[in-house]
mmCIF file as Biopython writes it, N, C-alpha, C and O atoms, coordinates in Angstrom:
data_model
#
loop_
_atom_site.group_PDB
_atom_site.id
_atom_site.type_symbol
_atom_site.label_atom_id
_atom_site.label_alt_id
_atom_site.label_comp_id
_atom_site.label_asym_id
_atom_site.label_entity_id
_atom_site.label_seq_id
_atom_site.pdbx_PDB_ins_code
_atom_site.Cartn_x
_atom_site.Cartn_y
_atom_site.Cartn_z
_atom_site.occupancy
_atom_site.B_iso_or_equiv
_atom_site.auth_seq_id
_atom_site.auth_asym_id
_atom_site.pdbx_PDB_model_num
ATOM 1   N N  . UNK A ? 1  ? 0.110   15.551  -6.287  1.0 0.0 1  A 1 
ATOM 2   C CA . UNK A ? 1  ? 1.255   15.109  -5.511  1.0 0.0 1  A 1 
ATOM 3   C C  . UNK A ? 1  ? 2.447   15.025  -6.473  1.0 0.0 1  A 1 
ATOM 4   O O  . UNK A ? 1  ? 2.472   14.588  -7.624  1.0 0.0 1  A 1 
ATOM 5   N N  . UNK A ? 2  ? 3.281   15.470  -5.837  1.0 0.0 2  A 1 
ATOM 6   C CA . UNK A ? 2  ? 4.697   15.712  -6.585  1.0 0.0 2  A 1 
ATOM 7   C C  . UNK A ? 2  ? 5.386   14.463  -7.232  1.0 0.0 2  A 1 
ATOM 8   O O  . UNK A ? 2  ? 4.775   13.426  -6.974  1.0 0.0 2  A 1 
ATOM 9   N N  . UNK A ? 3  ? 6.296   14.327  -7.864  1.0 0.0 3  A 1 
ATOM 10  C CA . UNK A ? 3  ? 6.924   12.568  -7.665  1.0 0.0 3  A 1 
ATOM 11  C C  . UNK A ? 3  ? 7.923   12.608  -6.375  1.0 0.0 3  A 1 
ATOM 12  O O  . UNK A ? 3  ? 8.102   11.445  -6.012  1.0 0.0 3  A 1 
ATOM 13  N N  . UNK A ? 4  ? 8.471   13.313  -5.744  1.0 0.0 4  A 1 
ATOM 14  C CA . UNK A ? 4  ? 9.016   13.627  -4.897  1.0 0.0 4  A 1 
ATOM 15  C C  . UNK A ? 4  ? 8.164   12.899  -3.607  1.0 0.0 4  A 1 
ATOM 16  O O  . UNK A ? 4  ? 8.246   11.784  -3.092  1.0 0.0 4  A 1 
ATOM 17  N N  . UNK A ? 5  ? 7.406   13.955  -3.375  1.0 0.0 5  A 1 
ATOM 18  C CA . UNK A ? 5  ? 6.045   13.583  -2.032  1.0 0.0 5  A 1 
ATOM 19  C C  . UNK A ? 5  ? 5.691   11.995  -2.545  1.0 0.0 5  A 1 
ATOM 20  O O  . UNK A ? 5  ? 5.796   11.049  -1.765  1.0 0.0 5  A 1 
ATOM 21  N N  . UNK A ? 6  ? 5.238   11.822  -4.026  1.0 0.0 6  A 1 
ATOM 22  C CA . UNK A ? 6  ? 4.963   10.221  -3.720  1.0 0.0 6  A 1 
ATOM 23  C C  . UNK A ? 6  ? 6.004   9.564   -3.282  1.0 0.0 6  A 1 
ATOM 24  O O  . UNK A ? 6  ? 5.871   8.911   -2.246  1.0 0.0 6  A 1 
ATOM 25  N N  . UNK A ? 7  ? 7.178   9.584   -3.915  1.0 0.0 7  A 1 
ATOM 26  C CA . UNK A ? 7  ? 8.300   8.784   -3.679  1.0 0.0 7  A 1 
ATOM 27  C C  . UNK A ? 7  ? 8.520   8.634   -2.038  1.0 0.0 7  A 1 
ATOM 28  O O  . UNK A ? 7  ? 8.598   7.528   -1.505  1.0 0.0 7  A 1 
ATOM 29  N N  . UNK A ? 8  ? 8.611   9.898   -1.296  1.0 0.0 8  A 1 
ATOM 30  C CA . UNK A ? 8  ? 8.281   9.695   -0.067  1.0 0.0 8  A 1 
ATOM 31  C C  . UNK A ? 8  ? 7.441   8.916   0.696   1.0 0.0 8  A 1 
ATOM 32  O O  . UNK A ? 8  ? 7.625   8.260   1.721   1.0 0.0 8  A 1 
ATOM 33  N N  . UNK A ? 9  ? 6.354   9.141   -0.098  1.0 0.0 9  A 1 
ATOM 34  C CA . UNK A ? 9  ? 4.960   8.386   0.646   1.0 0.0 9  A 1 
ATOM 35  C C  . UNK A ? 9  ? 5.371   6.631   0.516   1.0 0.0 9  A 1 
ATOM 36  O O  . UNK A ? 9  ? 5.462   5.654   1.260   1.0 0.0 9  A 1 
ATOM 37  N N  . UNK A ? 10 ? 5.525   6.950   -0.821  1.0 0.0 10 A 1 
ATOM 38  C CA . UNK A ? 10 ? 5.853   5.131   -0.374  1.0 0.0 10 A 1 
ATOM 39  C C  . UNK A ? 10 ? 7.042   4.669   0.123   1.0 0.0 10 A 1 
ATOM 40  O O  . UNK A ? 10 ? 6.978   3.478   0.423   1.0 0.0 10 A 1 
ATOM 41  N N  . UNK A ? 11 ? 8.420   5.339   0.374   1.0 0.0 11 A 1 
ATOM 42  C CA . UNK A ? 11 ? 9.026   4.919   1.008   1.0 0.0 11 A 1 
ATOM 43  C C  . UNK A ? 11 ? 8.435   4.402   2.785   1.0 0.0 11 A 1 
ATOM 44  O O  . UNK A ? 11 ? 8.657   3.472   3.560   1.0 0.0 11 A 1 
ATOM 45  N N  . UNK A ? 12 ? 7.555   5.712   2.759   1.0 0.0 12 A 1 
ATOM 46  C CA . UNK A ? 12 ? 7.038   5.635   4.577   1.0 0.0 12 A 1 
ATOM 47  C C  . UNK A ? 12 ? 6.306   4.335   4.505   1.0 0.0 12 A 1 
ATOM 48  O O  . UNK A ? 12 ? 6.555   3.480   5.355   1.0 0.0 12 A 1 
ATOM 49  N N  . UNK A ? 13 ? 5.300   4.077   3.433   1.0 0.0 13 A 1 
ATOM 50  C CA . UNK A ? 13 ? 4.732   2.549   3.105   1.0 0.0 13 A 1 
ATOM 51  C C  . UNK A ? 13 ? 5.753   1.206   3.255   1.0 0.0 13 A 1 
ATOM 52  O O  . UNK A ? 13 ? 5.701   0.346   4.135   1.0 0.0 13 A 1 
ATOM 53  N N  . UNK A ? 14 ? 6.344   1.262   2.546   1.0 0.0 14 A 1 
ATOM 54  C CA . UNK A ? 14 ? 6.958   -0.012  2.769   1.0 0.0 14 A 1 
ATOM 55  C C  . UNK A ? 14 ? 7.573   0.053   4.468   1.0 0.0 14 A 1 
ATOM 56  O O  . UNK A ? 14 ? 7.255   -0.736  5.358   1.0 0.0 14 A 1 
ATOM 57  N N  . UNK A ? 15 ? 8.395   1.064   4.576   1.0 0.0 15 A 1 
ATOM 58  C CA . UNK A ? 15 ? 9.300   1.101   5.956   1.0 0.0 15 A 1 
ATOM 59  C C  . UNK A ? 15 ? 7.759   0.997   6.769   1.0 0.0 15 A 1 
ATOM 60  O O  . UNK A ? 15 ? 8.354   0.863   7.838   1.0 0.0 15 A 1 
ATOM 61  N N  . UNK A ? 16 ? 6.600   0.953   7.098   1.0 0.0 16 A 1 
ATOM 62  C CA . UNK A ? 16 ? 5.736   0.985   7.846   1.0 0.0 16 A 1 
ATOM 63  C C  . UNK A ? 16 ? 5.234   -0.552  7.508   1.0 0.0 16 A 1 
ATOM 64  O O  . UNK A ? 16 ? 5.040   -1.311  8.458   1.0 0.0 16 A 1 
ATOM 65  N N  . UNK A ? 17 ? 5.016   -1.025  6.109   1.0 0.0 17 A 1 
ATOM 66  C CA . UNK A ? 17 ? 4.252   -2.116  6.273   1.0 0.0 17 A 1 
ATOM 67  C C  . UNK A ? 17 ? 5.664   -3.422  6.881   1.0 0.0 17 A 1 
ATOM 68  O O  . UNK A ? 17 ? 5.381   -4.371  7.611   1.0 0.0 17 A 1 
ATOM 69  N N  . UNK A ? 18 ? 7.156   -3.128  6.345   1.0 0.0 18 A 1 
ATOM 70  C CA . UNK A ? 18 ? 7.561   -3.998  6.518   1.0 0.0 18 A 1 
ATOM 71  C C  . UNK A ? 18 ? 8.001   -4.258  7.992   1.0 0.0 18 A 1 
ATOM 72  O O  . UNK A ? 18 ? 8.634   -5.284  8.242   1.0 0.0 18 A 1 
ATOM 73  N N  . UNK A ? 19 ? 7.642   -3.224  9.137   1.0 0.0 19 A 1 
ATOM 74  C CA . UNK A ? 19 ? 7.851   -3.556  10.560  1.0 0.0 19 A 1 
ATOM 75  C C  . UNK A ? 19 ? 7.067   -4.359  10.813  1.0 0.0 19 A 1 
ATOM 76  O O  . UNK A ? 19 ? 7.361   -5.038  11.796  1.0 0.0 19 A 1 
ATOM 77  N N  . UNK A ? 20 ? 6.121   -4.599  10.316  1.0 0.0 20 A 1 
ATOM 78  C CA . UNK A ? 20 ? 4.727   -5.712  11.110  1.0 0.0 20 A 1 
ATOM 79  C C  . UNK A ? 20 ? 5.460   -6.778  10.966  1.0 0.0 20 A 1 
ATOM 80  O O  . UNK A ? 20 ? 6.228   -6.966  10.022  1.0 0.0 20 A 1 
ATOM 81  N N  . UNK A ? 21 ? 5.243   -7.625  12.002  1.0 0.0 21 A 1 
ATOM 82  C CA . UNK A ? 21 ? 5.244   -9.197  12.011  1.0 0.0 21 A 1 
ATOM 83  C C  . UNK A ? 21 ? 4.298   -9.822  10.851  1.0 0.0 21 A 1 
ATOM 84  O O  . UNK A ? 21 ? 3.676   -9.402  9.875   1.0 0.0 21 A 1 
ATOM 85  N N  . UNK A ? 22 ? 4.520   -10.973 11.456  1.0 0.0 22 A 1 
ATOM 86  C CA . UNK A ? 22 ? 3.699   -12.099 10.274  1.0 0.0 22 A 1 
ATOM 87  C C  . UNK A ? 22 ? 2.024   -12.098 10.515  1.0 0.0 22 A 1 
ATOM 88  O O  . UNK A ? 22 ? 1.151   -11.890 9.672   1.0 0.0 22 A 1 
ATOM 89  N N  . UNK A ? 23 ? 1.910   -12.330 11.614  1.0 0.0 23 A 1 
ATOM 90  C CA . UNK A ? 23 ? 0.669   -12.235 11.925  1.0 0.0 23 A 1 
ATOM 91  C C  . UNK A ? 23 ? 0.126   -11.116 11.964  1.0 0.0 23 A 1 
ATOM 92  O O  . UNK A ? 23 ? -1.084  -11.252 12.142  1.0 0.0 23 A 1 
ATOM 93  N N  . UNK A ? 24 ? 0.590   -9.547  11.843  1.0 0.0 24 A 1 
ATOM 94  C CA . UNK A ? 24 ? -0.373  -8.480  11.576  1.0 0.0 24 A 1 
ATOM 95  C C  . UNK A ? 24 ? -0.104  -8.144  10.349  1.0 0.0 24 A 1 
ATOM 96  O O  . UNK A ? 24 ? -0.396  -6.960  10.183  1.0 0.0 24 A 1 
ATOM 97  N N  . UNK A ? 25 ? 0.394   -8.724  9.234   1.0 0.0 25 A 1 
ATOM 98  C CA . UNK A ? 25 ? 0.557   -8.630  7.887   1.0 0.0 25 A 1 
ATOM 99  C C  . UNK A ? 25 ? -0.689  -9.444  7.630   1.0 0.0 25 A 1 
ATOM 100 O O  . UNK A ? 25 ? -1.639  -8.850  7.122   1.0 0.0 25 A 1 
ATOM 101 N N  . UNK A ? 26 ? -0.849  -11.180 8.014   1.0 0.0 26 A 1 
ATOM 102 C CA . UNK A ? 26 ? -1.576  -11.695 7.615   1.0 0.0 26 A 1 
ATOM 103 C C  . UNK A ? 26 ? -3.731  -11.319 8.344   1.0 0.0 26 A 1 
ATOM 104 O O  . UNK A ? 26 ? -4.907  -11.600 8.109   1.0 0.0 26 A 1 
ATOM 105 N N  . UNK A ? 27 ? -2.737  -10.456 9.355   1.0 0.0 27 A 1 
ATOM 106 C CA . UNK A ? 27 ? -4.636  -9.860  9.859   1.0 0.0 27 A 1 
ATOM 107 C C  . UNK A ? 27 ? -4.736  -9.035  8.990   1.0 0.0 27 A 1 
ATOM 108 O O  . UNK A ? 27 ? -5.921  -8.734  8.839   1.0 0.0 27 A 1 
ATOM 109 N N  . UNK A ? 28 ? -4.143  -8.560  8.397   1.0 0.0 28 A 1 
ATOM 110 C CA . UNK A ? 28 ? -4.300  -7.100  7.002   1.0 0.0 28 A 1 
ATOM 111 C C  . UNK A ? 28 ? -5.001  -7.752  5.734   1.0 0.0 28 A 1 
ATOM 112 O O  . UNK A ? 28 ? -5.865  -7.206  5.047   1.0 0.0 28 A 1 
ATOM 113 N N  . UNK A ? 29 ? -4.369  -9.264  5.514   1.0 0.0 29 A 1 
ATOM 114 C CA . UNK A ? 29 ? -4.668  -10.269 4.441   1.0 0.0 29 A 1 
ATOM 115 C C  . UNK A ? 29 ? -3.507  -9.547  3.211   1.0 0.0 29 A 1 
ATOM 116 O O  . UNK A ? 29 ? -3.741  -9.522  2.003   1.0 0.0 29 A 1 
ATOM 117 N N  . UNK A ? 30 ? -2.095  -8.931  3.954   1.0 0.0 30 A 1 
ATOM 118 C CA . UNK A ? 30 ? -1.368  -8.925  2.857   1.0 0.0 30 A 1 
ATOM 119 C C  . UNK A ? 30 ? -0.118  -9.826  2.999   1.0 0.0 30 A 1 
ATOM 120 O O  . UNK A ? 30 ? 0.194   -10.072 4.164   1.0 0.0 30 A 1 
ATOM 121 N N  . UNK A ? 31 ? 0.617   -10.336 2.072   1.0 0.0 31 A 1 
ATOM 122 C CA . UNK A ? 31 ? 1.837   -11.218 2.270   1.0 0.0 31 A 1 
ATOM 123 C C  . UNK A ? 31 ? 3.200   -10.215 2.206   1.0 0.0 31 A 1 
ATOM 124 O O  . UNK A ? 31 ? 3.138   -9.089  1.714   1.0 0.0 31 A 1 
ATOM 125 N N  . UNK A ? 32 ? 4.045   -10.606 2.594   1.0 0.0 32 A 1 
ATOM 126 C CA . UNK A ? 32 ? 5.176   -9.855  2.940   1.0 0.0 32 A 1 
ATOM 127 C C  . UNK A ? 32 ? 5.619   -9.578  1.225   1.0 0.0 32 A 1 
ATOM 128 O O  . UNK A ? 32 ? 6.107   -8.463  1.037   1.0 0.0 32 A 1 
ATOM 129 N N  . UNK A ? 33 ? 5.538   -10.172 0.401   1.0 0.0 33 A 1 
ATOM 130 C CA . UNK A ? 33 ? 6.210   -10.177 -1.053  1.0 0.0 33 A 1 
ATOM 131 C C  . UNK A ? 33 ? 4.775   -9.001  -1.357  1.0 0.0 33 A 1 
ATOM 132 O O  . UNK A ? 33 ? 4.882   -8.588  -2.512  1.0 0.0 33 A 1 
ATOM 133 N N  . UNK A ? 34 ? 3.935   -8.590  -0.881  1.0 0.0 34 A 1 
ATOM 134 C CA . UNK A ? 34 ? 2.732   -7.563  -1.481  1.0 0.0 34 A 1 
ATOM 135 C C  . UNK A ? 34 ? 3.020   -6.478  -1.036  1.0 0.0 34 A 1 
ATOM 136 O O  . UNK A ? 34 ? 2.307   -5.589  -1.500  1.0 0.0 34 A 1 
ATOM 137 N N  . UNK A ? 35 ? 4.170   -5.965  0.060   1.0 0.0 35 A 1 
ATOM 138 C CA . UNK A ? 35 ? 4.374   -5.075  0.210   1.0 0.0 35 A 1 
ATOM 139 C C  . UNK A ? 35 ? 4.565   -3.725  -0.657  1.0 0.0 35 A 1 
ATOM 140 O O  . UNK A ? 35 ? 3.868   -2.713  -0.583  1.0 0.0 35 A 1 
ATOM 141 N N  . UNK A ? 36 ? 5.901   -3.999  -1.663  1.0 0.0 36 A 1 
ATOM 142 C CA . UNK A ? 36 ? 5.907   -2.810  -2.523  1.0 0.0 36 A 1 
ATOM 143 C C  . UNK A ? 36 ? 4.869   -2.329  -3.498  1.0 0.0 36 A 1 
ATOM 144 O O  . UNK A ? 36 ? 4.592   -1.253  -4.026  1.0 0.0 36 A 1 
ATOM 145 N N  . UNK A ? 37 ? 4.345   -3.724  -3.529  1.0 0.0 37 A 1 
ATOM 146 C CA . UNK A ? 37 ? 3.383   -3.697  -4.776  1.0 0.0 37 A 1 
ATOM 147 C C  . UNK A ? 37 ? 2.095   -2.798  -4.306  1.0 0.0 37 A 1 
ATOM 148 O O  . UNK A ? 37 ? 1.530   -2.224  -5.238  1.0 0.0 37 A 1 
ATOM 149 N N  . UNK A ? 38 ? 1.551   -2.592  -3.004  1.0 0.0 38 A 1 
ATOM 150 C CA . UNK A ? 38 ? 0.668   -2.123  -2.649  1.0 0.0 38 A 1 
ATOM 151 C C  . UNK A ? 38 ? 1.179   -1.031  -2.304  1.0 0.0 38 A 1 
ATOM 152 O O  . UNK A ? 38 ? 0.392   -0.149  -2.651  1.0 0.0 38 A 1 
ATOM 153 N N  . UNK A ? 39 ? 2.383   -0.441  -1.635  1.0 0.0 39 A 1 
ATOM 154 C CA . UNK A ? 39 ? 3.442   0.883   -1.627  1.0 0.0 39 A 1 
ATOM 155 C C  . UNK A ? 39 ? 2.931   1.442   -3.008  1.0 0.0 39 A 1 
ATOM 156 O O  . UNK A ? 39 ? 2.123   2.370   -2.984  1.0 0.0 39 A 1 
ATOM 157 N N  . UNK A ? 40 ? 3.209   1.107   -3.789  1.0 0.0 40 A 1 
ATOM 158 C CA . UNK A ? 40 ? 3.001   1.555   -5.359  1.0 0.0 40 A 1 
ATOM 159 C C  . UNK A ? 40 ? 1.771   2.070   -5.549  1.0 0.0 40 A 1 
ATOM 160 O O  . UNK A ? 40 ? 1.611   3.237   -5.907  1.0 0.0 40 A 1 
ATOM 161 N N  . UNK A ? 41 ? 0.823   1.269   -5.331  1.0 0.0 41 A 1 
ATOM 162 C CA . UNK A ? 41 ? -0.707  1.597   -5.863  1.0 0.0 41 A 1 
ATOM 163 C C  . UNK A ? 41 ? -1.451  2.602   -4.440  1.0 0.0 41 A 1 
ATOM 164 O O  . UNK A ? 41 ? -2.333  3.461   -4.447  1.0 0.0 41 A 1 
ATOM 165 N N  . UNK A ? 42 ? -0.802  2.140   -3.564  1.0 0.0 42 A 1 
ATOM 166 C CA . UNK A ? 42 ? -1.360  3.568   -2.896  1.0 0.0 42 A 1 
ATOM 167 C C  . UNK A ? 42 ? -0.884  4.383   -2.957  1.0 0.0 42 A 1 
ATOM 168 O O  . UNK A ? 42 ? -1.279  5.231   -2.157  1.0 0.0 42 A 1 
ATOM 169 N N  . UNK A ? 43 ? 0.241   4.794   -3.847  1.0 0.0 43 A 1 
ATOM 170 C CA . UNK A ? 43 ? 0.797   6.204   -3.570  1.0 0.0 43 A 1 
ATOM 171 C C  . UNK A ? 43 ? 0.167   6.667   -5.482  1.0 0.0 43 A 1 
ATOM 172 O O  . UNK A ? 43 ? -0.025  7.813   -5.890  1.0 0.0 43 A 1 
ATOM 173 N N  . UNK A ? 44 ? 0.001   5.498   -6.210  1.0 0.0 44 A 1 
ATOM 174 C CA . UNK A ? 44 ? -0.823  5.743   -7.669  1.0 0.0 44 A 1 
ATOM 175 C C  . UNK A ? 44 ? -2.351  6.316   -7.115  1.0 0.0 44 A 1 
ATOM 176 O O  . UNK A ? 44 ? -3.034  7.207   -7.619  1.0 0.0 44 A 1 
ATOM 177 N N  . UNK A ? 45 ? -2.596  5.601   -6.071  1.0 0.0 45 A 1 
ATOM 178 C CA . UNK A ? 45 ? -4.077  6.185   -5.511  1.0 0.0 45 A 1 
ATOM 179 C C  . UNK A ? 45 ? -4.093  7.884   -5.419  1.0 0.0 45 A 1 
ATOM 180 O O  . UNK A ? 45 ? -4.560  8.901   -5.931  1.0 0.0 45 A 1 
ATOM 181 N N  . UNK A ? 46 ? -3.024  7.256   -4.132  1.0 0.0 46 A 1 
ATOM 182 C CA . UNK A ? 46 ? -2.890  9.464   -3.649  1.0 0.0 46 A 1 
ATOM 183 C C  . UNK A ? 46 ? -2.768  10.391  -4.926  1.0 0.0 46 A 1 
ATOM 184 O O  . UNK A ? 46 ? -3.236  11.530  -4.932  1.0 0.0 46 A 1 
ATOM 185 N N  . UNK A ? 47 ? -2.092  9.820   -6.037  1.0 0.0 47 A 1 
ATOM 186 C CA . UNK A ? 47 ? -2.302  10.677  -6.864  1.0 0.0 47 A 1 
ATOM 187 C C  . UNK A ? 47 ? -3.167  10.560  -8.166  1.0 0.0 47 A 1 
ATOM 188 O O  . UNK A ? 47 ? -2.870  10.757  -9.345  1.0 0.0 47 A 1 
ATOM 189 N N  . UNK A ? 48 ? -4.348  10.170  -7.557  1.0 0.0 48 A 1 
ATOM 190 C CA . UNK A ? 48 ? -5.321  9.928   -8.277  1.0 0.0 48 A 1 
ATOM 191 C C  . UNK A ? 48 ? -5.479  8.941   -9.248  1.0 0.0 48 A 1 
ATOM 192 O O  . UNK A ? 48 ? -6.485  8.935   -9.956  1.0 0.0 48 A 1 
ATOM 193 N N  . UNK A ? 49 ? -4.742  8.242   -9.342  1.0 0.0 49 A 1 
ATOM 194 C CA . UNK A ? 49 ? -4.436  6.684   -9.830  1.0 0.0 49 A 1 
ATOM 195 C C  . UNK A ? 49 ? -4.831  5.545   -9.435  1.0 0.0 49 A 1 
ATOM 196 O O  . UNK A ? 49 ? -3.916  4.743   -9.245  1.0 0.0 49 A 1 
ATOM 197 N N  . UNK A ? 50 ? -6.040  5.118   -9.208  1.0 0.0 50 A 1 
ATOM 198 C CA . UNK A ? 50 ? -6.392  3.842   -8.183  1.0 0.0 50 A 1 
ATOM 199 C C  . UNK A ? 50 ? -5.815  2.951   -9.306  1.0 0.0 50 A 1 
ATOM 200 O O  . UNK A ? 50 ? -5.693  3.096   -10.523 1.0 0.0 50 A 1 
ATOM 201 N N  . UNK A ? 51 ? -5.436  1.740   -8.219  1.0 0.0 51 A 1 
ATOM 202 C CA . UNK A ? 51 ? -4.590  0.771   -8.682  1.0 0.0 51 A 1 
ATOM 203 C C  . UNK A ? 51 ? -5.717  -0.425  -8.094  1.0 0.0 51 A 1 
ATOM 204 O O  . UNK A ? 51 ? -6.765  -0.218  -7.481  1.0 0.0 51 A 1 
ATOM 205 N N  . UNK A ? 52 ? -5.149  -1.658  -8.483  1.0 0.0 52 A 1 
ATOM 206 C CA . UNK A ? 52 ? -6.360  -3.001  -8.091  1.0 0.0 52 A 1 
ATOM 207 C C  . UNK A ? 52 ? -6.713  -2.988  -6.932  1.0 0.0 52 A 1 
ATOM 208 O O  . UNK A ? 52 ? -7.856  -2.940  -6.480  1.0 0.0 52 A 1 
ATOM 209 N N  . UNK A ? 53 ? -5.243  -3.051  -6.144  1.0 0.0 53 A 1 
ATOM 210 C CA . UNK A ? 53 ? -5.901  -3.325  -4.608  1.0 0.0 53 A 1 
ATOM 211 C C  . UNK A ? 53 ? -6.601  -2.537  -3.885  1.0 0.0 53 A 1 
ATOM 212 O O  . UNK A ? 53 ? -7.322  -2.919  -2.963  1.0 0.0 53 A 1 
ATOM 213 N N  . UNK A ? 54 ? -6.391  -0.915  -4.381  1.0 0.0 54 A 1 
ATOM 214 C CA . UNK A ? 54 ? -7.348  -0.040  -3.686  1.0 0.0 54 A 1 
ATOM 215 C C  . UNK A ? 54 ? -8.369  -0.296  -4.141  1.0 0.0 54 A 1 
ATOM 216 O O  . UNK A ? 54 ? -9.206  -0.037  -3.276  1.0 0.0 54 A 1 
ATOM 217 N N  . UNK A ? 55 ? -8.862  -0.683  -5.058  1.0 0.0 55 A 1 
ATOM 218 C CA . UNK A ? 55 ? -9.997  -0.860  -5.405  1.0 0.0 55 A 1 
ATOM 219 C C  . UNK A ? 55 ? -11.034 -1.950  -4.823  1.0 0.0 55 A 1 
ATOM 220 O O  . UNK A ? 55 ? -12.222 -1.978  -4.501  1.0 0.0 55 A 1 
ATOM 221 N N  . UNK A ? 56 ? -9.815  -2.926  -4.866  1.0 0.0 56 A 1 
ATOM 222 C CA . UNK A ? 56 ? -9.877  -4.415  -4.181  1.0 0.0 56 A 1 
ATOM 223 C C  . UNK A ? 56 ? -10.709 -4.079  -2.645  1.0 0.0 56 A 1 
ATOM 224 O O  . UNK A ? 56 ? -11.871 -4.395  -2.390  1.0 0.0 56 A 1 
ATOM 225 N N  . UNK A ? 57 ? -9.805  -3.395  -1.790  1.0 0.0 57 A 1 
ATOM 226 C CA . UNK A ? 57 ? -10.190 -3.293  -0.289  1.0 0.0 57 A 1 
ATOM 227 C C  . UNK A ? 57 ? -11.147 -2.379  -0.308  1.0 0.0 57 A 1 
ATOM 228 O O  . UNK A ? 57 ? -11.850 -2.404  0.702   1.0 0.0 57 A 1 
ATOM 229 N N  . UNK A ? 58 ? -11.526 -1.289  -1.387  1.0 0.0 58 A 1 
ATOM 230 C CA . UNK A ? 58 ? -12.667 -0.652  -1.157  1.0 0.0 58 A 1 
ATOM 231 C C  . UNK A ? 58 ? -14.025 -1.187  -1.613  1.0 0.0 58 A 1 
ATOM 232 O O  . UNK A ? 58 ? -15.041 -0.619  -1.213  1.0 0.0 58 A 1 
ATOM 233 N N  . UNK A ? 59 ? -14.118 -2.416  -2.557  1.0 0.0 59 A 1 
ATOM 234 C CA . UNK A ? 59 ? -15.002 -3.253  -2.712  1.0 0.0 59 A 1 
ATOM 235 C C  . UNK A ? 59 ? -15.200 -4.336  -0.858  1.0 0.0 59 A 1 
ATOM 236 O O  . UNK A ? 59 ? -16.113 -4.212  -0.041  1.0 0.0 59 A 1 
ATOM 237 N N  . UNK A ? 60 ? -14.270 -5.052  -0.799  1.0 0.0 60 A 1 
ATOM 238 C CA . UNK A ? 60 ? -14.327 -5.610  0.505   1.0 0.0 60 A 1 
ATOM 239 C C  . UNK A ? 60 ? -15.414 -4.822  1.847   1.0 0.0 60 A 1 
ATOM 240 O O  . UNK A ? 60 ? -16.364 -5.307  2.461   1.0 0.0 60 A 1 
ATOM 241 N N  . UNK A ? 61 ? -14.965 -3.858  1.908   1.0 0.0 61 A 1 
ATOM 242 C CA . UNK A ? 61 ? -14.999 -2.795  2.858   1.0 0.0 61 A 1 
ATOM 243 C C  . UNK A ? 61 ? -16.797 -2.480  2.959   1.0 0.0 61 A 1 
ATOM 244 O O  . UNK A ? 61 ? -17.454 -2.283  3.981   1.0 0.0 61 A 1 
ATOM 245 N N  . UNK A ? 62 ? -17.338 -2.524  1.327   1.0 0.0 62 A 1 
ATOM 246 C CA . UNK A ? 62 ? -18.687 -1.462  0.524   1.0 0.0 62 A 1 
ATOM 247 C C  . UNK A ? 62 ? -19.652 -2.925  2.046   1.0 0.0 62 A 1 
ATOM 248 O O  . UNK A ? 62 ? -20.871 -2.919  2.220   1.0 0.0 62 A 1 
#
């Protein structure tokens, strides 16, 4: 993935996570201040970069 395409990707991340209300942020179990930070590491994911929290929710998930 390009830095371009990521940069994209996480723009669509944040503009997607930050429409949710409070309560489907907190059914996700993320806080509104975790937004970029998880923008970041999933787009470090997409490009083959796992970051904590992906790791985090794919432990949860196992």
């Amino acid at each position: 993935m390009n830095r371009v395409r990521a940069w994209l990707a996480y723009r669509e991340t944040v503009f997607q996570l930050e429409r949710l209300d409070e309560r489907d942020l907190s059914d996700l179990g993320i806080g509104r201040r975790d937004i970029r930070r998880l923008a970041r590491e999933a787009t470090k994911a997409a490009r083959g970069k796992p970051g904590k929290a992906v790791g985090k929710i794919a432990t949860q998930e196992s």
